[in-house]
Backbone as CSV, one residue per row, in Angstrom:
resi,resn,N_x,N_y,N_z,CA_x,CA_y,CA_z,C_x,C_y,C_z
1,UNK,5.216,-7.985,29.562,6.479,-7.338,29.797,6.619,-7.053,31.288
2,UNK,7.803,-7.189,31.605,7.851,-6.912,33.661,8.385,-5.401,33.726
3,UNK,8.985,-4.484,32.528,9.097,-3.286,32.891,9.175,-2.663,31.767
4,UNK,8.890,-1.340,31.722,9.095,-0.828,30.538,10.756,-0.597,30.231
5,UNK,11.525,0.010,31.186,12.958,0.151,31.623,13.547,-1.655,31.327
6,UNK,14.106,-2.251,30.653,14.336,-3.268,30.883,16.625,-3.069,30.695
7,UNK,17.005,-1.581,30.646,18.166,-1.587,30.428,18.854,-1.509,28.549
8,UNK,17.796,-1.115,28.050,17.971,-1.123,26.814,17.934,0.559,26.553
9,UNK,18.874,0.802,25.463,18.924,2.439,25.338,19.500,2.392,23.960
10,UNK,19.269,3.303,23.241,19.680,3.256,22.077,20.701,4.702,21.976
11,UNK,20.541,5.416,22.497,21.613,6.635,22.150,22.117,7.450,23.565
12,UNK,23.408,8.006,23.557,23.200,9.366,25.045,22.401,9.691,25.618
13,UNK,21.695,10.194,24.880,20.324,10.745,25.307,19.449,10.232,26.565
14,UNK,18.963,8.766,25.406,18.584,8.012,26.311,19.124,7.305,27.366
15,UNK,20.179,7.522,27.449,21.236,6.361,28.518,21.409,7.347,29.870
16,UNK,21.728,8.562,29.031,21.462,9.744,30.867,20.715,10.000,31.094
17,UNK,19.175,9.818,30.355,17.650,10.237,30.845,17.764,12.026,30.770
18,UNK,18.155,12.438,29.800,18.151,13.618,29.297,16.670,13.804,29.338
19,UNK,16.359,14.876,30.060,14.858,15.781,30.180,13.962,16.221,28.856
20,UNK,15.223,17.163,28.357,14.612,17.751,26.661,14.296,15.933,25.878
21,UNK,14.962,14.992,26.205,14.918,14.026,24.777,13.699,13.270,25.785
22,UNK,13.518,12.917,26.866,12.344,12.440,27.336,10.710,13.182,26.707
23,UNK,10.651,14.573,27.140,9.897,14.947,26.494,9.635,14.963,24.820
24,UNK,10.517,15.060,24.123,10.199,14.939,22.719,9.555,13.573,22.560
25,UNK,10.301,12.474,23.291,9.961,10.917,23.591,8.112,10.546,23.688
26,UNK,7.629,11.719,24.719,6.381,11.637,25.312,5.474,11.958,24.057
27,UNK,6.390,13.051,22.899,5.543,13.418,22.220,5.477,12.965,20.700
28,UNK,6.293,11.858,20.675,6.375,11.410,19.382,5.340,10.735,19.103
29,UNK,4.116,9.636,19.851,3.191,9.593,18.918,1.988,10.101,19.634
30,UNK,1.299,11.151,18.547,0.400,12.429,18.694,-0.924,11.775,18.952
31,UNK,-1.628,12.314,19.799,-2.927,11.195,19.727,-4.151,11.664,18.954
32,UNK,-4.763,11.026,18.300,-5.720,11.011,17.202,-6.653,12.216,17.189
33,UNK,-7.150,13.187,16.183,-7.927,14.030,16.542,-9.462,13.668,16.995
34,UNK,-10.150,14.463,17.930,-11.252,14.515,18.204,-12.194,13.849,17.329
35,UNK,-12.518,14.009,16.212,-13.308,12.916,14.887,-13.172,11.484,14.746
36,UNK,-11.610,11.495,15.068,-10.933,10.084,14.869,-11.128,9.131,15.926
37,UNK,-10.781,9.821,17.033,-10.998,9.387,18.329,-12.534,8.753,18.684
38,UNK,-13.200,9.990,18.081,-14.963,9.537,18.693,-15.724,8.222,18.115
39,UNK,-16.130,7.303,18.401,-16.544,6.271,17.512,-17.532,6.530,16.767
40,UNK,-18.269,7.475,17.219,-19.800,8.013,16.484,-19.536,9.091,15.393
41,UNK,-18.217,9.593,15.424,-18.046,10.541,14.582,-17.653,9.486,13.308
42,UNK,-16.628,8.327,13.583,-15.868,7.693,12.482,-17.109,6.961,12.052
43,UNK,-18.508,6.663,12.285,-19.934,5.742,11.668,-20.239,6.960,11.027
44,UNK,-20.258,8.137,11.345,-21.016,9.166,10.743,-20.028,9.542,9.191
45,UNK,-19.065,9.326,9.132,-18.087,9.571,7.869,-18.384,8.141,7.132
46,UNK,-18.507,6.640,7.511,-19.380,5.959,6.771,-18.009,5.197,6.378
47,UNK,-16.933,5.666,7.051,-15.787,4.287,6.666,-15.045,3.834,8.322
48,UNK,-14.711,2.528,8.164,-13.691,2.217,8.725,-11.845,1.236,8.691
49,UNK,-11.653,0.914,9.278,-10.066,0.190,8.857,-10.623,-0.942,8.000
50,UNK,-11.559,-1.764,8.006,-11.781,-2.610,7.824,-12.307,-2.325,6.626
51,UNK,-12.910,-1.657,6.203,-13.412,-1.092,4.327,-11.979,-0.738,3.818
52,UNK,-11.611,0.309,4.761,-10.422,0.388,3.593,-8.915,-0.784,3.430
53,UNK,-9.017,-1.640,4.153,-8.499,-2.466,3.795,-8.697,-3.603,2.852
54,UNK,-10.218,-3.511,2.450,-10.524,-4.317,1.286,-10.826,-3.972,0.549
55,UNK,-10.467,-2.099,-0.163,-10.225,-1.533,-0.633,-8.722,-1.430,-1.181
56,UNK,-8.212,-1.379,-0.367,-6.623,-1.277,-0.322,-6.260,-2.958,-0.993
57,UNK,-6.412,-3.832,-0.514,-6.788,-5.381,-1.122,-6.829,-5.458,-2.477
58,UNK,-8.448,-4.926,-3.229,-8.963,-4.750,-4.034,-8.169,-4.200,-5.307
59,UNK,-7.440,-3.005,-5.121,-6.364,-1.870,-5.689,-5.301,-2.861,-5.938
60,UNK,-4.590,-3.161,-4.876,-3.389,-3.732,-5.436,-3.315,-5.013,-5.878
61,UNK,-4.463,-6.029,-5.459,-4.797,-7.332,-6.445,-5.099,-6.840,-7.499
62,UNK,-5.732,-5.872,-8.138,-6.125,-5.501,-9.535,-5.068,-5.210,-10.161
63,UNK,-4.193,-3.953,-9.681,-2.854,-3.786,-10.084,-1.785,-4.809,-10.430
64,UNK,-1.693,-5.479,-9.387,-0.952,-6.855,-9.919,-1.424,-7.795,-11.013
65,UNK,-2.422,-7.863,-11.618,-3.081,-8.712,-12.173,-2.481,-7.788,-13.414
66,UNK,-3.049,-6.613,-13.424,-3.278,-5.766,-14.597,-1.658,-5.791,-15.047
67,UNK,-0.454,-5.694,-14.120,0.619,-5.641,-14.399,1.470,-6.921,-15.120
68,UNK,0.414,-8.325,-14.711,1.261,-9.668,-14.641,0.646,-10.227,-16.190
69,UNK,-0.132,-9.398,-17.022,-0.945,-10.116,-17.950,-0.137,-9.140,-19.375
70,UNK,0.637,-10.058,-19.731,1.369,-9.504,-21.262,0.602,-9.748,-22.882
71,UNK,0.545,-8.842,-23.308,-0.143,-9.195,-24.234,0.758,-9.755,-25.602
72,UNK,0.828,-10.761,-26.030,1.495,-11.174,-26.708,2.091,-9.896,-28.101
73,UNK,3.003,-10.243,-28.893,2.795,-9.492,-29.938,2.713,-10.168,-31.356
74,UNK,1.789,-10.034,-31.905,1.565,-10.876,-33.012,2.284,-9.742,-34.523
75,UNK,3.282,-10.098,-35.063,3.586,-9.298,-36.070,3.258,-10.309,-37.782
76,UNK,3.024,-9.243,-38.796,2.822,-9.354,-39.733,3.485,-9.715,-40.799
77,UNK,3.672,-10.481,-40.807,5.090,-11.284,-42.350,4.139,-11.024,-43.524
78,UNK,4.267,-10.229,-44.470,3.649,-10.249,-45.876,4.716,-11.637,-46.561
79,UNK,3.674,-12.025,-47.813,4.221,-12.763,-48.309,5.018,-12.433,-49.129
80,UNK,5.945,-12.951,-49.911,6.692,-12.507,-50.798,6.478,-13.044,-52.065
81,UNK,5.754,-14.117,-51.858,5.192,-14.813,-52.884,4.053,-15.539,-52.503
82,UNK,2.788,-14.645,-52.684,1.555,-14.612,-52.773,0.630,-16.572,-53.410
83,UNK,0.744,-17.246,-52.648,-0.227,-18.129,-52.646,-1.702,-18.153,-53.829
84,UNK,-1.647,-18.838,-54.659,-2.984,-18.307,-55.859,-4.567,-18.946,-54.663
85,UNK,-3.868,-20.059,-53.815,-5.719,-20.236,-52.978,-5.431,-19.187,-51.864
86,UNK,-5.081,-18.409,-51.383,-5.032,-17.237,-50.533,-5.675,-16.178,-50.776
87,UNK,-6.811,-15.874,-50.612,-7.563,-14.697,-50.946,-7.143,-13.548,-49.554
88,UNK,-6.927,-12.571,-49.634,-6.942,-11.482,-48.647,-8.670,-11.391,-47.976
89,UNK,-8.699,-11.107,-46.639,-10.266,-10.353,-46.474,-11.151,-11.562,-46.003
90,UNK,-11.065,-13.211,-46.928,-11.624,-13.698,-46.973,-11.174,-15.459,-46.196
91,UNK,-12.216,-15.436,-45.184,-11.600,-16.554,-44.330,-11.284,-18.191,-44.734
């Protein structure tokens, strides 16, 4: 990129370089807490992006599967007139 300023503005605010909306600007994304931040702290909790994304993987391939598999429905017609080689029970 050759500037961050490239003439693009999306509201008033931003178009007069309003002070109050600059600062809210500075503070919209918060930076990570101290734990998060430290690399030795995030080995010591024993996960990272990369587990839980094949976790996250794992979950919703299962889900989909579990969702895409119908179980047919097999219903029961009694006879109405009972067959004499048809035994019930017996295969």
């Amino acid at each position: 990129m050759k500037g961050k300023d490239q003439g693009i503005w999306i509201g008033e605010k931003d178009l007069t370089n309003d002070p109050s909306f600059i600062e809210i600007s500075k503070q919209e994304f918060a930076s990570l807490p101290e734990a998060l931040g430290n690399a030795e702290a995030v080995e010591e909790i024993g996960g990272n992006r990369r587990d839980f994304m094949k976790m996250l993987g794992f979950g919703v391939g299962a889900a989909a599967i579990a969702a895409s598999c119908d179980v047919p429905i097999k219903r029961a017609i009694p006879y109405t007139v009972k067959p004499d080689t048809i035994v019930p029970g017996v295969a």
